[in-house]
C-alpha positions in Angstrom: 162.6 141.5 144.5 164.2 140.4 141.5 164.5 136.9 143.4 161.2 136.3 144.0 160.6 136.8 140.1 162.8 134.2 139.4 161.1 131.9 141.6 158.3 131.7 139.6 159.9 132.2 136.1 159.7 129.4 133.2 163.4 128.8 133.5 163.0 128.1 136.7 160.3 125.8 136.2 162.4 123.9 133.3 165.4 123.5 135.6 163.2 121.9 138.1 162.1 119.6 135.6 165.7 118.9 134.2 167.2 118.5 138.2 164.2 116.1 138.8 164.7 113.4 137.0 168.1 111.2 138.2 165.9 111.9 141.5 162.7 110.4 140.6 164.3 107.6 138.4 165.8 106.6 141.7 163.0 107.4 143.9 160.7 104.7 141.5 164.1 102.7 141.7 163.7 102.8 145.1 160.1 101.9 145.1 160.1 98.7 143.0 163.1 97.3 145.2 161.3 97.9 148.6 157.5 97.0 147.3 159.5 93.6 147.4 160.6 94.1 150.7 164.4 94.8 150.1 166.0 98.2 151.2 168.2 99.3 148.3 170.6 102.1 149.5 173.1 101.4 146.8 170.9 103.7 144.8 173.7 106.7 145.4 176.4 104.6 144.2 174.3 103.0 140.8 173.5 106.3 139.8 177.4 107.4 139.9 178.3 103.9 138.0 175.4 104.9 135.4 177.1 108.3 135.1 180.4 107.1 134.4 179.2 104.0 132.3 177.0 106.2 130.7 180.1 108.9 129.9 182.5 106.4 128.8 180.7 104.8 126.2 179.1 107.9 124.8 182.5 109.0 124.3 184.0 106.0 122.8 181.0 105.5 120.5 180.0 108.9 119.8 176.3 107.5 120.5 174.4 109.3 123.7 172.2 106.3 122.7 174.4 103.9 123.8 175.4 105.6 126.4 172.4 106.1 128.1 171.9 102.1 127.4 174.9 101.1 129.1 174.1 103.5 132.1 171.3 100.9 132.5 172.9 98.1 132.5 175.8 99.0 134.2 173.0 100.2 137.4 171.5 96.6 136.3 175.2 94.8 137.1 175.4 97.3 140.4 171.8 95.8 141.5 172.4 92.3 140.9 175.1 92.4 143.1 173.3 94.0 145.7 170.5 91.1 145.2 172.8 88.7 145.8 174.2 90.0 149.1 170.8 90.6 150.2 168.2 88.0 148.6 170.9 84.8 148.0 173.4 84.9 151.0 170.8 87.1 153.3 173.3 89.9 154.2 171.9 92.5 155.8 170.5 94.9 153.2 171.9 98.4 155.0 175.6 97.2 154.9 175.7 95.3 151.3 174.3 98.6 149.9 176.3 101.1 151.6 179.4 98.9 150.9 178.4 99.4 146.8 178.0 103.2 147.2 181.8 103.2 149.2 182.8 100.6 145.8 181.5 102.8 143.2 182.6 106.1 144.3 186.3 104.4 144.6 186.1 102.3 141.2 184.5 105.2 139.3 187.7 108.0 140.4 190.5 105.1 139.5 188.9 103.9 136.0 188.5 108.2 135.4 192.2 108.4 136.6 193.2 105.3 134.4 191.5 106.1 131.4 191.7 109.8 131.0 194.3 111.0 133.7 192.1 113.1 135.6 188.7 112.6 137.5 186.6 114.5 135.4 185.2 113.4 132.0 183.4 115.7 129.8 180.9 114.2 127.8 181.3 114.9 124.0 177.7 114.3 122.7 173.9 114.7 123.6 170.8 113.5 122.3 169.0 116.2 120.0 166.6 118.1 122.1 162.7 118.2 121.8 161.1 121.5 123.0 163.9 122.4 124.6 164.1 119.5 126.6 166.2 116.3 126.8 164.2 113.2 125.4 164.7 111.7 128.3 162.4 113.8 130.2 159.4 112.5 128.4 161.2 108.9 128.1 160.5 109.5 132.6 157.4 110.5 132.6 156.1 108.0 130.2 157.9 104.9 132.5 155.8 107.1 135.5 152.7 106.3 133.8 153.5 102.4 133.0 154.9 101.9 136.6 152.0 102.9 137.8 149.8 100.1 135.5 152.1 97.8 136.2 152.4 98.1 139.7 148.5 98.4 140.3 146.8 97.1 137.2 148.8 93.5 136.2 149.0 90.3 138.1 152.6 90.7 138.0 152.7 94.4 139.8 150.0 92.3 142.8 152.8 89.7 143.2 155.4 92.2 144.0 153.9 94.4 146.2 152.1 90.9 148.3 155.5 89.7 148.2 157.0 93.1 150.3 153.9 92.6 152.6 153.6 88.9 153.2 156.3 86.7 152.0 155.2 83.6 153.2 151.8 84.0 152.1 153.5 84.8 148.8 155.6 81.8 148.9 152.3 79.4 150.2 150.6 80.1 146.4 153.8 78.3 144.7 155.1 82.5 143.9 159.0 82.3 144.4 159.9 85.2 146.3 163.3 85.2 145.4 162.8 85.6 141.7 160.2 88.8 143.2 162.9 90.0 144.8 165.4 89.6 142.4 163.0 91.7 139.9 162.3 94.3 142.4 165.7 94.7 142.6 166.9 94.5 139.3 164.4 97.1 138.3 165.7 99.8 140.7 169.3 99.5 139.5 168.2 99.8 135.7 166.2 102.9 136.5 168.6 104.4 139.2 171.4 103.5 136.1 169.4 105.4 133.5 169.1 108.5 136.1 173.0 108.5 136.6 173.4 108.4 132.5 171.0 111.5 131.9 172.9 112.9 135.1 176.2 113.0 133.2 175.0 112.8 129.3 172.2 115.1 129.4 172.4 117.4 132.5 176.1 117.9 133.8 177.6 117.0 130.1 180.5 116.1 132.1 181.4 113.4 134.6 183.4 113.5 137.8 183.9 112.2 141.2 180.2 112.0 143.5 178.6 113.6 140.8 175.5 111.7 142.2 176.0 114.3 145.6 173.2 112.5 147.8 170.9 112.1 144.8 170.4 108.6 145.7 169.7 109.2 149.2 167.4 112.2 147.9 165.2 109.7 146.1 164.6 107.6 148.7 163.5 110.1 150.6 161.5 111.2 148.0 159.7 107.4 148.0 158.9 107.6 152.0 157.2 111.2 151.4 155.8 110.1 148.8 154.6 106.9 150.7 155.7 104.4 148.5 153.3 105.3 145.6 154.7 106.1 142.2 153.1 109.5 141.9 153.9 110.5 145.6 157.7 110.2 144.8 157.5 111.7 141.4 155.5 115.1 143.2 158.4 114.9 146.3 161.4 114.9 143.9 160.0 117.5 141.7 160.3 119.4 145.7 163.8 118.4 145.4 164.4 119.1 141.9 162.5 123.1 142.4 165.3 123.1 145.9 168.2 122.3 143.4 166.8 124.3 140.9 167.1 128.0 143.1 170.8 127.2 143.9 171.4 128.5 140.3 168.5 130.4 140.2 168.4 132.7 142.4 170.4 135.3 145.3 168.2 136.8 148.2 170.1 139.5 150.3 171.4 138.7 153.4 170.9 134.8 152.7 174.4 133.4 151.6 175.0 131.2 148.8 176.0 128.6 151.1 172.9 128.4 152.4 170.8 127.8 149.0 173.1 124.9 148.4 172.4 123.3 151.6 169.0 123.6 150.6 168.3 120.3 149.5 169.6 118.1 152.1 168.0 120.4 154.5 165.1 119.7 152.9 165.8 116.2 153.1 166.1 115.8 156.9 162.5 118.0 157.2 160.8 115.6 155.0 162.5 112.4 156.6 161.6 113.8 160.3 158.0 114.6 159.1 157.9 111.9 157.2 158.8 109.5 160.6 155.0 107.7 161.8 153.1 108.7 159.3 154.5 107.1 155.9 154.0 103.1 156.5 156.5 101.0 154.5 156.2 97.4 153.1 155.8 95.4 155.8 158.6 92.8 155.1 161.1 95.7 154.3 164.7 94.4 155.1 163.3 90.9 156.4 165.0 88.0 155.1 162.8 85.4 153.8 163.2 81.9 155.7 161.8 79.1 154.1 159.9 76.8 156.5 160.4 73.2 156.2 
């Protein structure tokens, strides 16, 4: 029953922490774009453009830092895009994002192909660990906790959320929805960014084509488990992350290998199909908002 040991063993429990993160950074990505009311399934491919930004500059620099800093703001350019398809020109928000994740995965392979001759980049450097744990770990959990304030406790956080539940009524206090919207937005790709840098700097120490493998899509449906609460989609990636986690942890007889690495998505669909009638989202999610008059 040596599998069953390794279930439960602390290096199981660390690699669930360690595969968590680029899910739940994406699942609170996720969370700040739709508390606005805009669906943002381009979450897959910023967490591949943060994982290639992120890989590129850490090796041209020689600074993780910096890397990690321009996987934000490359997720940040990926999101503004998005937020003007959807928020500016009112395209529908489905199609703009998957369009950006089919964009990504092709731009990513042909700048790996251009710059290094091959689609696989490994990363040269990594920030300095703290208790056997990347810094960015605690950097997650700390954002967790602020989201949280922010998104319950500040004026601010009210504005978003009321404006991904009643835009008009937003709109009738003199609050522009489209500078909501653009934040919500803009939000999602920096964190969804930063979980596609730690991905590539910090995890995988390498980059290569679809390293994100459905962690985008993951997150999201970590955020409707988790019913759109900060600390609901932090629990259900950590779900996710411990399914990742026993790919490479463990080997029951008679199971094949396959089938622990199907885990995850399998997982997925369960979740989604529970999920279905009993997690409520925003109520303006994927409306356009029409000004009257």
């Amino acid at each position: 029953m040596d599998w069953l040991t390794n279930i439960f063993a602390i290096s199981t429990l660390l690699a669930t922490i360690r595969m968590a993160v680029p899910i739940s950074l994406a699942a609170l990505g996720g969370l700040f774009s739709e508390s606005t009311g805009v669906i943002n399934i381009a979450l897959e491919g910023i967490i591949l453009m943060g994982a290639f930004a992120g890989t590129i500059i850490t090796n041209t620099t020689g600074s993780p830092l910096l890397g990690l800093i321009m996987a934000v703001v490359a997720g940040t350019g990926m999101a503004l895009i998005h937020a003007i398809a959807s928020v500016t020109f009112k395209a529908n928000h489905i199609i703009s994002g998957v369009a950006l994740n089919l964009f990504a995965t092709g731009v990513t392979f042909f700048l790996a192909l251009v710059l290094t001759g091959g689609s696989q980049i490994s990363v040269q450097n990594s920030l300095p660990k703290f208790l056997g744990l990347s810094p960015v770990i605690y950097v997650t959990v700390a954002i967790f906790f602020l989201s949280g304030f922010f998104l319950y406790r500040t004026k601010l956080g009210l504005r978003l959320r009321a404006t991904g539940e009643h835009m008009a009524a937003v709109d009738s206090v003199g609050i522009s929805v489209t500078k909501m919207r653009y934040l919500g937005v803009l939000v999602s790709g920096a964190l969804a960014g930063l979980g596609g840098g730690y991905l590539a700097i910090e995890q995988a120490n390498f980059f290569t084509k679809g390293m994100s493998a459905g962690r985008g899509y993951i997150g999201l449906a970590s955020m409707i488990f988790g019913k759109w609460t900060p600390w609901g989609a932090a629990g259900a990636a950590s779900l996710f992350g411990f399914s990742q986690a026993l790919q490479f942890r463990i080997s029951i007889p008679f199971v094949p290998d396959e089938f622990l690495q199907m885990l995850p998505y399998l997982i997925t669909i369960a979740v989604l199909v529970g999920a279905v009638g009993r997690a409520t989202p925003p109520a303006e999610d994927g409306n356009h908002f029409l000004k009257e008059g």
